[in-house]
Residue frames relative to the residue before (quaternion, step in Angstrom):
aa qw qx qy qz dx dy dz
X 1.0000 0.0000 0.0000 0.0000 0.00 0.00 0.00
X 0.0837 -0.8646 0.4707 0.1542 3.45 0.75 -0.83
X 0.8009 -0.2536 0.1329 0.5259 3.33 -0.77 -0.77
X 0.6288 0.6208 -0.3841 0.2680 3.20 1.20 -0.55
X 0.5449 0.6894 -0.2642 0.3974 3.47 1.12 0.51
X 0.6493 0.4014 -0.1963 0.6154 2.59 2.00 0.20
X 0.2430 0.7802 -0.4813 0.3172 3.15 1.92 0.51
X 0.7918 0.3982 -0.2340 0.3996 3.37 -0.50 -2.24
X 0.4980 0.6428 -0.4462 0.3737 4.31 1.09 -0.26
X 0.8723 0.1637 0.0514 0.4579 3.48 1.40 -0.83
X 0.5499 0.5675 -0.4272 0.4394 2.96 1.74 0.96
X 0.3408 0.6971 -0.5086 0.3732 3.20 1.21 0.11
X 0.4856 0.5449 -0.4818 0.4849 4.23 1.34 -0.07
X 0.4140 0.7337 -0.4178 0.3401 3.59 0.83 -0.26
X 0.8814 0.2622 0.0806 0.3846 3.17 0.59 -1.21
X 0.1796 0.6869 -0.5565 0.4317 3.23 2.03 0.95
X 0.7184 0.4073 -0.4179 0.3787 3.62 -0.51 -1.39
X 0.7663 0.5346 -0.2781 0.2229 3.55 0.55 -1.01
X 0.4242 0.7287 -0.1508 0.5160 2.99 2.15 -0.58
X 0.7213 0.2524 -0.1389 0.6299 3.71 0.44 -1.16
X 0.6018 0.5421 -0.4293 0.3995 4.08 0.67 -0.57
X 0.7241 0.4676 -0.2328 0.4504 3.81 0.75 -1.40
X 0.5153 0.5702 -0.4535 0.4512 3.65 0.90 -0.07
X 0.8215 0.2981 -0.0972 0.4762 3.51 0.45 -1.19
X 0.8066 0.3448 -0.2699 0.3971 3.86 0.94 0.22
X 0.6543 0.5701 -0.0762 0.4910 3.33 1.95 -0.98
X 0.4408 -0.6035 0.5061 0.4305 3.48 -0.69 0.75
X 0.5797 -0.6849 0.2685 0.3503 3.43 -1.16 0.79
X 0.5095 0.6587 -0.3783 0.4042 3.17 2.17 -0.84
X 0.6477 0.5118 -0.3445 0.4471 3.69 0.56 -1.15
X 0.6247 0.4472 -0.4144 0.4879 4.13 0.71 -1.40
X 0.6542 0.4146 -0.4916 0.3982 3.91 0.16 -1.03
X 0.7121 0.5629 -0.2822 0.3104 3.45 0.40 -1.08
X 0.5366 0.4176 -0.2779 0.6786 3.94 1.10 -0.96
X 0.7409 0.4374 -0.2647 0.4354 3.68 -0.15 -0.70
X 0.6633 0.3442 -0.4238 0.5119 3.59 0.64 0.27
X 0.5059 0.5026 -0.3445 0.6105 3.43 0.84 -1.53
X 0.8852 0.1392 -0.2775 0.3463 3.71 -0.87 0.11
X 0.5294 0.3636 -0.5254 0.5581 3.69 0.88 0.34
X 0.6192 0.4715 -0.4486 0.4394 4.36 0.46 -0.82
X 0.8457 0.2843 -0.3037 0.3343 3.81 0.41 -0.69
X 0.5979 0.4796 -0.4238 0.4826 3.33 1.42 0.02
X 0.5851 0.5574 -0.4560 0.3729 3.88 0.91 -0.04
X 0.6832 0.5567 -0.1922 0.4317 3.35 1.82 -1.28
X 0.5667 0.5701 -0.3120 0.5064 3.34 1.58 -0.33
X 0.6576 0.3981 -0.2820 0.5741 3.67 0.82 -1.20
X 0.5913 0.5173 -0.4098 0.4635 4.16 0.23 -0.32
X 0.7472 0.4457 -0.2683 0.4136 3.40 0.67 -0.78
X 0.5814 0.5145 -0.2471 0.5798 3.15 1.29 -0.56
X 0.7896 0.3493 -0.1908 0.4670 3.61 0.20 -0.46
X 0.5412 0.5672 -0.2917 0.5480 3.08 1.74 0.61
X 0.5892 0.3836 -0.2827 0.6525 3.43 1.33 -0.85
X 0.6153 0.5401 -0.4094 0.4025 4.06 0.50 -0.96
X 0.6793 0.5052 -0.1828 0.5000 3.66 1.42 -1.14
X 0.4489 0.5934 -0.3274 0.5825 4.03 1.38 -0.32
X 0.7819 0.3421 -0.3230 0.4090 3.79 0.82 -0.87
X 0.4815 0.7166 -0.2279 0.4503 2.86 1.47 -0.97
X 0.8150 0.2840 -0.1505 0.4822 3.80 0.20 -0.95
X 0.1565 0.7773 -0.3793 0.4769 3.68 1.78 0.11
X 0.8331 0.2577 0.0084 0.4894 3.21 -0.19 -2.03
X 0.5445 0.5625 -0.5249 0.3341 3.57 0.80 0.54
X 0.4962 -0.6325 0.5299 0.2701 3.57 -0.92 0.20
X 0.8763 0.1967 -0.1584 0.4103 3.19 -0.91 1.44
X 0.6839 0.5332 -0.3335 0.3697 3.26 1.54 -0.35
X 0.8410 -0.3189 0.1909 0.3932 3.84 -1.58 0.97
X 0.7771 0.5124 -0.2798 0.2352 3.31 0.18 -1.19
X 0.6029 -0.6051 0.3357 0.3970 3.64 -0.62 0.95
X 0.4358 -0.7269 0.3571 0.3926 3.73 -0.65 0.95
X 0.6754 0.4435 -0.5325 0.2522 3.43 0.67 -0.51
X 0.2778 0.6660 -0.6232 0.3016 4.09 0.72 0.68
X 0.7240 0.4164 -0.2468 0.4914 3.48 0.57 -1.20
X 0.6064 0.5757 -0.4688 0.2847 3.87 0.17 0.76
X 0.6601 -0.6123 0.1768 0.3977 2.98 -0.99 1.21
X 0.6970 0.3448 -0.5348 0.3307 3.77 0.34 0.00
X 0.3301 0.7003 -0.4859 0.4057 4.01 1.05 0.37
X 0.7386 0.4599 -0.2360 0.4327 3.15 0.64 -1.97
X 0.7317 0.5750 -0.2579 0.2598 3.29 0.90 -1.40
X 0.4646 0.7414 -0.2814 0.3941 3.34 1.68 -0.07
X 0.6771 0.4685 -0.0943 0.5596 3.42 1.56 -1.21
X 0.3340 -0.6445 0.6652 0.1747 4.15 -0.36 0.30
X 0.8710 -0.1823 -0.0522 0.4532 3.01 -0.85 1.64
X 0.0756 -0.8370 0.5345 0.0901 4.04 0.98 0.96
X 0.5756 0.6982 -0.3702 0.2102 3.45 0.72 -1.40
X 0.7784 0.4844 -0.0437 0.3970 3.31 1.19 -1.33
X 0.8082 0.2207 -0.1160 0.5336 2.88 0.68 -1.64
X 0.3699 0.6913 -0.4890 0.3823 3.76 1.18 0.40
X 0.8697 0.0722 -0.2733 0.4046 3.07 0.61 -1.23
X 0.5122 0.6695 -0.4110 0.3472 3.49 1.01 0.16
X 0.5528 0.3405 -0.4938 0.5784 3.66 1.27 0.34
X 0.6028 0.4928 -0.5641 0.2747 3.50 0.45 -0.15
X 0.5466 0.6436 -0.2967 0.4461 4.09 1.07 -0.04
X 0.7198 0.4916 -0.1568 0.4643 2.92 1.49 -1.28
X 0.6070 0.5552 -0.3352 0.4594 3.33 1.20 -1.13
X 0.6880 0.6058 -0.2126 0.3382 3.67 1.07 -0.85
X 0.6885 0.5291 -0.1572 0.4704 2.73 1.56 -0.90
X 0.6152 0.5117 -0.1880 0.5696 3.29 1.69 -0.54
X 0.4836 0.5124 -0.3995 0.5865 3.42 1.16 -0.13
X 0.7667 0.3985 -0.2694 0.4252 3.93 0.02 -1.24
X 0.4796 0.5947 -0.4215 0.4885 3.57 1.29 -0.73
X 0.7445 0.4169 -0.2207 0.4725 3.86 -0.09 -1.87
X 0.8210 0.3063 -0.3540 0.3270 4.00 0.46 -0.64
X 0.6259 0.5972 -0.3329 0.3751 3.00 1.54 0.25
X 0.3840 0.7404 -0.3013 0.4621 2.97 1.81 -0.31
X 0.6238 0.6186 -0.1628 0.4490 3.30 0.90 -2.03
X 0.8524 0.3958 -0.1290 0.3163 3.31 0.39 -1.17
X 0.4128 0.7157 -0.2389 0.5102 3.00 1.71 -0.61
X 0.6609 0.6209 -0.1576 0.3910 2.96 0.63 -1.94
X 0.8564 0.2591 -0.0216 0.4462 3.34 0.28 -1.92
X 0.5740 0.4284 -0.4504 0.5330 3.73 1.48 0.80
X 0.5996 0.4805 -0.4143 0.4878 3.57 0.73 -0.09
X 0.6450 0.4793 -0.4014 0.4395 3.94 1.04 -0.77
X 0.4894 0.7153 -0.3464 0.3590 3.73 1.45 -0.80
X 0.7488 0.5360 -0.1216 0.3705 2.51 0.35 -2.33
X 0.8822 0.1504 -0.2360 0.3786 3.56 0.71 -1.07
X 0.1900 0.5945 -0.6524 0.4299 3.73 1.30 1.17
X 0.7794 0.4131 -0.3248 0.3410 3.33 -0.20 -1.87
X 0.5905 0.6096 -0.4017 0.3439 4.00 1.08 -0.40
X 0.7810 0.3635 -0.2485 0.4429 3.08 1.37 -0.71
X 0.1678 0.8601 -0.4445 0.1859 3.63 1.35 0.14
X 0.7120 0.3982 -0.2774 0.5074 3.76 0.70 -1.02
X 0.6836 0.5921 -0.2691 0.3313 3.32 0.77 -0.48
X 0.5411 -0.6114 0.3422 0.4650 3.98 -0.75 1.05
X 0.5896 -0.5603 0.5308 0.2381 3.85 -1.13 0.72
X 0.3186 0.6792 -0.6176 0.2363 3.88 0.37 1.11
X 0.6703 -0.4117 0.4323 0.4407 3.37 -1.54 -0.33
X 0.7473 0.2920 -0.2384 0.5472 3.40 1.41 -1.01
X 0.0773 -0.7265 0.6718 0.1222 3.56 -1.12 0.51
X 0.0654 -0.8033 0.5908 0.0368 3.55 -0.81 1.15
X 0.4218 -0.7534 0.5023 0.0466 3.34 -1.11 1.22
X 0.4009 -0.7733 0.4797 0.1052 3.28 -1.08 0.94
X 0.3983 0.8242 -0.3198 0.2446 3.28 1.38 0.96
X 0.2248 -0.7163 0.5051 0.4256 3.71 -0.13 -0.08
X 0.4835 0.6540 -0.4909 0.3123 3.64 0.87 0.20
X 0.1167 0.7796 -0.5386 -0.2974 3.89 0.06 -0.03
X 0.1095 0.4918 -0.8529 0.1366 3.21 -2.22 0.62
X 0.0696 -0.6180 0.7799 -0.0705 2.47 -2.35 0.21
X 0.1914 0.7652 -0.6141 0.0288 3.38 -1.17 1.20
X 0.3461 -0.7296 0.4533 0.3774 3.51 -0.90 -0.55
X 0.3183 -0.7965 0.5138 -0.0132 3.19 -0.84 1.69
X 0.6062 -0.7047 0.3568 0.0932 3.39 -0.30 1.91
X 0.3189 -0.5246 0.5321 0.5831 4.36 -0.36 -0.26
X 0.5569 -0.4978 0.6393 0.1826 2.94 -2.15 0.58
X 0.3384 -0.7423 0.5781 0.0122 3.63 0.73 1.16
X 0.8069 -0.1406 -0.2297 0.5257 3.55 0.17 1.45
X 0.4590 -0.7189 0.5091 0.1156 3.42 -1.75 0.63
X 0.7400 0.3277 -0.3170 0.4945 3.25 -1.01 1.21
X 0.6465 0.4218 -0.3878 0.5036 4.01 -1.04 1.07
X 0.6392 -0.5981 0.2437 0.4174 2.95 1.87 1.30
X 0.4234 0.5672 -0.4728 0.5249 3.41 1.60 0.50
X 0.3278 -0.6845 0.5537 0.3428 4.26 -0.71 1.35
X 0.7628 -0.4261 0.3899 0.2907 3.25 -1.77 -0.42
X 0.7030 0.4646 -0.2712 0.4652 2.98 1.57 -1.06
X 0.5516 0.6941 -0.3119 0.3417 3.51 1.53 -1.24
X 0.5293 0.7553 -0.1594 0.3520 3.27 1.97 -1.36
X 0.7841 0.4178 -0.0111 0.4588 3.24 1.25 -1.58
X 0.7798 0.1712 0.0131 0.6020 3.42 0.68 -1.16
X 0.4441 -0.5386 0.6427 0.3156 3.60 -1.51 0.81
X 0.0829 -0.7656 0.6225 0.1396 3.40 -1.76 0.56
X 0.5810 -0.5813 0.4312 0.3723 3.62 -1.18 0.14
X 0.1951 0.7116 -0.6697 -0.0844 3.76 -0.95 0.25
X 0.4275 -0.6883 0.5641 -0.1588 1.82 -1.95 1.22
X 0.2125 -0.7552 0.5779 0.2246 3.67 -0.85 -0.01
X 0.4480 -0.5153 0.5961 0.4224 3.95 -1.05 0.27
X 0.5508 0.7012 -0.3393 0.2997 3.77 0.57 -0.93
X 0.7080 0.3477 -0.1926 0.5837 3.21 0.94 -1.52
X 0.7701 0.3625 -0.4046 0.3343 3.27 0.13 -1.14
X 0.3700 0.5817 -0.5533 0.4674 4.24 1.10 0.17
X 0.6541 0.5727 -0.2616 0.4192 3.70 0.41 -1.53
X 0.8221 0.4261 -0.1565 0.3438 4.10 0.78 -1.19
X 0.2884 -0.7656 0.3558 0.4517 3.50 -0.51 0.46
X 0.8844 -0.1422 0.1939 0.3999 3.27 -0.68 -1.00
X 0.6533 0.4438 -0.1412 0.5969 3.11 1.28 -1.74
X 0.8609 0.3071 -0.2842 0.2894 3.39 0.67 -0.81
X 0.2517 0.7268 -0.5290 0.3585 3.30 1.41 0.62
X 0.6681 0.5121 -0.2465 0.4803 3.53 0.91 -1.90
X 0.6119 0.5144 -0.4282 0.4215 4.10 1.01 -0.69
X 0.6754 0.5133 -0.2971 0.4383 3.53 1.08 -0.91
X 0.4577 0.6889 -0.3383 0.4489 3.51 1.41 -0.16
X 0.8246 0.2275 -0.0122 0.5178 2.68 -0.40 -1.62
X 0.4881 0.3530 -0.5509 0.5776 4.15 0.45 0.52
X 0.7238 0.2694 -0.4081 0.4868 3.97 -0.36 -0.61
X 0.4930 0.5464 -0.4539 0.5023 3.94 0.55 -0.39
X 0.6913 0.3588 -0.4138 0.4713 3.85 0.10 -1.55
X 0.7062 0.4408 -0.4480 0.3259 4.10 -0.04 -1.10
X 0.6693 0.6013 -0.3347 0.2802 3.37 0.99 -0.44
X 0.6611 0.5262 -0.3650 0.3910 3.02 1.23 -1.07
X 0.6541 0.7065 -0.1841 0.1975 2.77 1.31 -1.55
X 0.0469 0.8103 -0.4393 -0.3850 3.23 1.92 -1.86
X 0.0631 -0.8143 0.5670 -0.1070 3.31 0.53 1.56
X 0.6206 0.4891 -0.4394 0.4273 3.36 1.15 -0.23
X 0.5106 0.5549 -0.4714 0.4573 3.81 0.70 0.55
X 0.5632 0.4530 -0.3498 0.5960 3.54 0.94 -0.80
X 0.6318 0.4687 -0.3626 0.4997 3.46 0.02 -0.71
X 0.6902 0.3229 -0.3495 0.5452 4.20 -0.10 -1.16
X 0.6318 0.5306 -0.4460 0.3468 3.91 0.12 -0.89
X 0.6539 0.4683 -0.1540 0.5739 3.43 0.62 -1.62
X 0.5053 0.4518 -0.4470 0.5838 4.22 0.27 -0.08
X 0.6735 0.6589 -0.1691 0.2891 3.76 0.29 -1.15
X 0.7471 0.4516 -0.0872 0.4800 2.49 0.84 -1.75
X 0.6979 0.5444 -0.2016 0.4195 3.35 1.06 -0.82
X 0.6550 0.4935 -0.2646 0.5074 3.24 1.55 -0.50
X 0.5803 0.3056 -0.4386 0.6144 3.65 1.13 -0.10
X 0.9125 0.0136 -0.1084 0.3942 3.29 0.13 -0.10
X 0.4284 -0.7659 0.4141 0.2416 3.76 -0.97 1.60
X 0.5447 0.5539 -0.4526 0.4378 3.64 1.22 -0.39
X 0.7452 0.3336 -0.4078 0.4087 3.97 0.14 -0.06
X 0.2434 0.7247 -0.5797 0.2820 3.72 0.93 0.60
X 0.5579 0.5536 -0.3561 0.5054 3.76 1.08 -0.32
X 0.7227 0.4197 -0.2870 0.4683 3.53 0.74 -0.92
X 0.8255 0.2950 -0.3388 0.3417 3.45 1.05 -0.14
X 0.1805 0.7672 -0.4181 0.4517 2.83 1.66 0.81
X 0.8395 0.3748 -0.1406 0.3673 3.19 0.41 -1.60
X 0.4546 0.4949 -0.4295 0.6033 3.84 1.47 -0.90
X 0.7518 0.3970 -0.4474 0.2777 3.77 -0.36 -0.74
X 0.4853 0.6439 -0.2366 0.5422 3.60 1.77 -0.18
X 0.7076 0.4937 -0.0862 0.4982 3.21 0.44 -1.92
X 0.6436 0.3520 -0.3206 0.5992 4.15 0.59 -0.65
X 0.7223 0.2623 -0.5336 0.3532 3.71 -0.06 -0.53
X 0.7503 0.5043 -0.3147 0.2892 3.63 0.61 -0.50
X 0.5976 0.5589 -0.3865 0.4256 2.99 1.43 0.46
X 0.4386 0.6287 -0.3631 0.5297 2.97 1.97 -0.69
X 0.3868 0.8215 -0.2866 0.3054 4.01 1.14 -1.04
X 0.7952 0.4212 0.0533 0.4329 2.42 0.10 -2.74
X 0.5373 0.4387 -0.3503 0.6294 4.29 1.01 -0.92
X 0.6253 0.4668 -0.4628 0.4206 3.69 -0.14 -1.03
X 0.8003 0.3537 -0.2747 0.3986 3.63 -0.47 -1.50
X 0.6739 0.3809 -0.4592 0.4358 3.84 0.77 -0.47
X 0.6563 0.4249 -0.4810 0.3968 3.77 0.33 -0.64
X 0.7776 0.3390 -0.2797 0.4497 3.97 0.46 -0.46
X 0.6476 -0.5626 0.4473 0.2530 3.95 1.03 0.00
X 0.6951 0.2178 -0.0953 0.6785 3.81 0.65 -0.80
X 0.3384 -0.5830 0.7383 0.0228 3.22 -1.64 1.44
X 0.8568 0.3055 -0.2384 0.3401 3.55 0.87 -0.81
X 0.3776 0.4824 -0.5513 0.5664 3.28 1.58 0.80
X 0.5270 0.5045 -0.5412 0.4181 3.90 0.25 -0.20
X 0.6647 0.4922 -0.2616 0.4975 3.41 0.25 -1.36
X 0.6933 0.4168 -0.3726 0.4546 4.00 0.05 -0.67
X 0.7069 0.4655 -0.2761 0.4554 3.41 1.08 -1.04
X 0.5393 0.6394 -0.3403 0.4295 3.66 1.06 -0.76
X 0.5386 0.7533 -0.1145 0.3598 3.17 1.23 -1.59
X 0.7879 0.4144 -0.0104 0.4554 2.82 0.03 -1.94
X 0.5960 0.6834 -0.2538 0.3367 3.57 0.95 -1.18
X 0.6821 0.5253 -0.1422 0.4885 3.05 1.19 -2.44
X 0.5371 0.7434 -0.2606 0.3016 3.48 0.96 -0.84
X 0.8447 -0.0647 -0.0055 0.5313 3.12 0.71 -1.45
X 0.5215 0.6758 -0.4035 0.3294 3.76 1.48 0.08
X 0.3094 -0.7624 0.5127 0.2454 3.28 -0.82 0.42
X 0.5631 -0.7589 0.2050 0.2549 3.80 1.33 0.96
X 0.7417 -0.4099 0.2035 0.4903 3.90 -0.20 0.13
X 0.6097 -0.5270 0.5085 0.3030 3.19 -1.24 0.36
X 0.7341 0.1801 0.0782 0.6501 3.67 0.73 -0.74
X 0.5126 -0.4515 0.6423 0.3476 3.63 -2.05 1.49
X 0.8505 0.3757 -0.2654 0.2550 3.39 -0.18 -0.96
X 0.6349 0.3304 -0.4298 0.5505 3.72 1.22 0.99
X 0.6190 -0.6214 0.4471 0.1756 3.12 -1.39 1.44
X 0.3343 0.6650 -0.6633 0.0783 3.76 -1.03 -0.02
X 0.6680 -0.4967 0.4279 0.3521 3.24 -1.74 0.84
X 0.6375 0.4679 -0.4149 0.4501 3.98 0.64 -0.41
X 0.4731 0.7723 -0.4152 -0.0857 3.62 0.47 -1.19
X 0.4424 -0.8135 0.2033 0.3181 3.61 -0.30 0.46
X 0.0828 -0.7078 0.6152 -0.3372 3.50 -0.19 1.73
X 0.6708 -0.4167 0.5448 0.2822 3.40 -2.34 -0.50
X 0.2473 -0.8209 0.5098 -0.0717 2.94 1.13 1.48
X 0.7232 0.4429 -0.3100 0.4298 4.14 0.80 -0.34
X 0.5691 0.4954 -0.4070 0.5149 3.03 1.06 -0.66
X 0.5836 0.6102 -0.3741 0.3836 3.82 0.43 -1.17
X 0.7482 0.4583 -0.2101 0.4314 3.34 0.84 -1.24
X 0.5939 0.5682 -0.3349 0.4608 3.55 1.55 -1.19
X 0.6164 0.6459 -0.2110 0.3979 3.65 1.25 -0.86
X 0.6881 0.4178 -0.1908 0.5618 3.27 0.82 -0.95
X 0.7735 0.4252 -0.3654 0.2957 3.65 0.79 -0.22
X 0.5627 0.6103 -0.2214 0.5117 2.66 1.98 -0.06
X 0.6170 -0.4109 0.2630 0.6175 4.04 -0.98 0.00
X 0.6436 -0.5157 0.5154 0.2326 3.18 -2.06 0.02
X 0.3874 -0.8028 0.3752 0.2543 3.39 -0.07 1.33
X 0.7292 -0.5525 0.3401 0.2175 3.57 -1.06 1.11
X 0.1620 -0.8820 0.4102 0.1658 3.77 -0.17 1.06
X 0.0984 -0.8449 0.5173 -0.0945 4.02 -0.18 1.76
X 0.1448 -0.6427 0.6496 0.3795 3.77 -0.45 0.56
X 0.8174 0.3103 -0.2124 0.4364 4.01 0.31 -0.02
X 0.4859 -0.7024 0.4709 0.2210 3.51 -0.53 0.32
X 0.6893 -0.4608 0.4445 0.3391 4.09 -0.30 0.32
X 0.3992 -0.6164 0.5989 0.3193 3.88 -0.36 0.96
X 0.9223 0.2683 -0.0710 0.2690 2.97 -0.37 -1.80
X 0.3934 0.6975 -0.3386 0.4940 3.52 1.28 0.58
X 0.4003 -0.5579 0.5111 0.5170 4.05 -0.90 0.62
X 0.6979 0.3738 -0.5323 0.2998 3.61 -0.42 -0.93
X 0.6399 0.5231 -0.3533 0.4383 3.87 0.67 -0.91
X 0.6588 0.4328 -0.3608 0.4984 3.38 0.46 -0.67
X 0.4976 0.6444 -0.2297 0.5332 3.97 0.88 -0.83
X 0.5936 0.6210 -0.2395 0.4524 3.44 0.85 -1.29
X 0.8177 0.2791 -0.0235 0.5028 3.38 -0.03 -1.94
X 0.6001 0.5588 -0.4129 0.3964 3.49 1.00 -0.40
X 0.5611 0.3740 -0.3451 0.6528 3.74 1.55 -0.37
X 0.4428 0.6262 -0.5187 0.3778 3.34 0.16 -0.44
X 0.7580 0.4774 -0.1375 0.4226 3.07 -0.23 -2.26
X 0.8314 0.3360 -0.2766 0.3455 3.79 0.76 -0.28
X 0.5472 0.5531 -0.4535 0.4347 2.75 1.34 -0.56
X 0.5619 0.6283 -0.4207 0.3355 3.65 1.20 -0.69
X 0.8362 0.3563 -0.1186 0.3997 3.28 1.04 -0.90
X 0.3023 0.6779 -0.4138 0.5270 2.82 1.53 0.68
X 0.5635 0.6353 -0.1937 0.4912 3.44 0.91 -2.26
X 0.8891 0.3199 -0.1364 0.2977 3.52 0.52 -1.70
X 0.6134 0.4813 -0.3726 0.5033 3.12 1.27 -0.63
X 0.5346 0.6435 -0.3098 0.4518 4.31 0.74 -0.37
X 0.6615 0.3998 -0.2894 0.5646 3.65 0.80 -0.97
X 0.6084 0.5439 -0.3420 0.4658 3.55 0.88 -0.88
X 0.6652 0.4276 -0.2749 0.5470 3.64 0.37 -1.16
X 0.5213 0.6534 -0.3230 0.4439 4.13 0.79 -0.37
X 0.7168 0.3624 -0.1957 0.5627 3.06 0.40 -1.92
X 0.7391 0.5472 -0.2788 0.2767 3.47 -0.05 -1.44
X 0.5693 0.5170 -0.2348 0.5945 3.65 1.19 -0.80
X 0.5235 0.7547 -0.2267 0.3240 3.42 0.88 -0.77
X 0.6733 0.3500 -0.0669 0.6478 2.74 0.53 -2.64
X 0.5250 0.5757 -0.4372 0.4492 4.05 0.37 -0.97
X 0.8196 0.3491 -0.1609 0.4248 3.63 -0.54 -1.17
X 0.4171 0.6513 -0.3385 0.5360 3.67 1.51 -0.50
X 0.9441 -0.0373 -0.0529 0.3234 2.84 -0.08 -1.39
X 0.4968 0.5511 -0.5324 0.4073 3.32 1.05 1.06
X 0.3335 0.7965 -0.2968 0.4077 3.34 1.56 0.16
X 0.2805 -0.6965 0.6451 0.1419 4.27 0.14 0.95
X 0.3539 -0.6738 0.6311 0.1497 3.56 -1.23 1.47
């Protein structure tokens, strides 16, 4: 394997430029989209790797399960400098595990918590709160039934809402706050969002990429808003207003029209034309170039991981007593 097993751990830099480029040139639907696909396979590429690096690593421990002939020198010799970075991924790998299941959980107790909040309340798409707090997000289905989760809460994602805000909104921009929590719904922008959260936890080098999806989803949510109501600049007033006095979701990984981000730019964006719709970016263009330049790693990320896989494989295979 050599060093190249320690590639896909540090290509995930590949795909900075492409990160801060797709915000400002890419429809947001296409940036959210390219920007997950390459933070999910470059986290799944560097995990895998730092799993096999973490197999040599725990080898050289005393006492531990694994058949001894793992821990011979042609095993070790597979890994560059094993002593070290054996066992020091074996911390890391752990640490990236508790990170991702805590995430998970997090996630799926805040969606709980705020089904079962709405339980008394009539089963619409909109659910409006008697709170003086305002916000607003959009709350995904509760992907199973029962734990005080309803049937309907179970099935279908709903807006909430607050009396607060909507006191705070005019007319037009009530319907903007619609149809944005409507767009994340259709869209389930809260997957992009959990995927990208992920990614970053197995790996710190794609915090940029989830930087940018948490960007890239509200402004697609934006871009659906202003077409179903006609006015880009009621979005923006409503966007506005929102950031102003909401205090934004409960959770990175739920959508709402406030969420916290460059809330100016969003607004500078909408006031401007409607950004061109590409399943690819320009070749000869930075964001295009940017494009393939993640591409081209994530490929070799993809490629250089399966290799370390197999190879550790056949290795451990055959140092392995029948």
């Amino acid at each position: 394997m050599g060093v190249f097993v320690f590639l896909p751990l540090i290509l995930p830099l590949t795909a900075w430029p492409v990160a801060r480029l797709a915000e400002q040139h890419l429809h947001p639907r296409t940036a959210t989209r390219l920007l997950t696909v390459l933070a999910v396979v470059l986290a799944l590429c560097s995990t895998v790797c730092l799993a096999l690096v973490m197999v040599v690593g725990t080898a050289q421990l005393p006492g531990n399960p694994l058949p001894d002939g793992w821990s011979d020198p042609e095993v070790r010799a597979a890994v560059p400098y094993d002593e070290v970075v054996g066992k020091a991924a074996i911390p890391a790998l752990c640490a990236v595990v508790v990170a991702c299941v805590r995430t998970v959980r997090r996630h799926g107790r805040v969606r709980r918590q705020a089904h079962r909040a709405l339980a008394g309340l009539r089963e619409t798409e909109v659910a409006v709160l008697p709170d003086a707090v305002p916000y607003a997000y959009a709350l995904p289905p509760g992907g199973r039934r029962g734990g005080g989760v309803s049937r309907a809460g179970a099935g279908r994602g709903r807006v909430v809402v607050t009396t607060a805000l909507l006191d705070r909104l005019r007319p037009g921009e009530r319907r903007a706050l619609f149809a944005h929590e409507r767009a994340h719904l259709a869209a389930r922008h809260d997957r992009y969002l959990l995927a990208v959260q992920l990614a970053a936890r197995a790996n710190p080098f794609l915090r940029p990429l989830r930087t940018a999806v948490a960007y890239t989803a509200e402004r697609w949510a934006d871009e659906e808003a202003a077409r179903v109501i006609g006015s880009r600049r009621t979005v923006a007033r409503a966007i506005g207003t929102a950031a102003l006095v909401s205090r934004g979701t409960p959770l990175p990984t739920l959508a709402g029209l406030a969420a916290p981000g460059p809330v100016p730019r969003r607004v500078a964006a909408l006031l401007g034309p409607a950004p061109a719709v590409r399943p690819w970016p320009p070749a000869f263009t930075a964001v295009g170039l940017a494009a393939w330049g993640a591409a081209a790693g994530t490929a070799v990320s993809a490629m250089s991981s399966a290799n370390a896989a197999v190879t550790m494989f056949l290795i451990l295979h055959a140092a392995t007593p029948l």
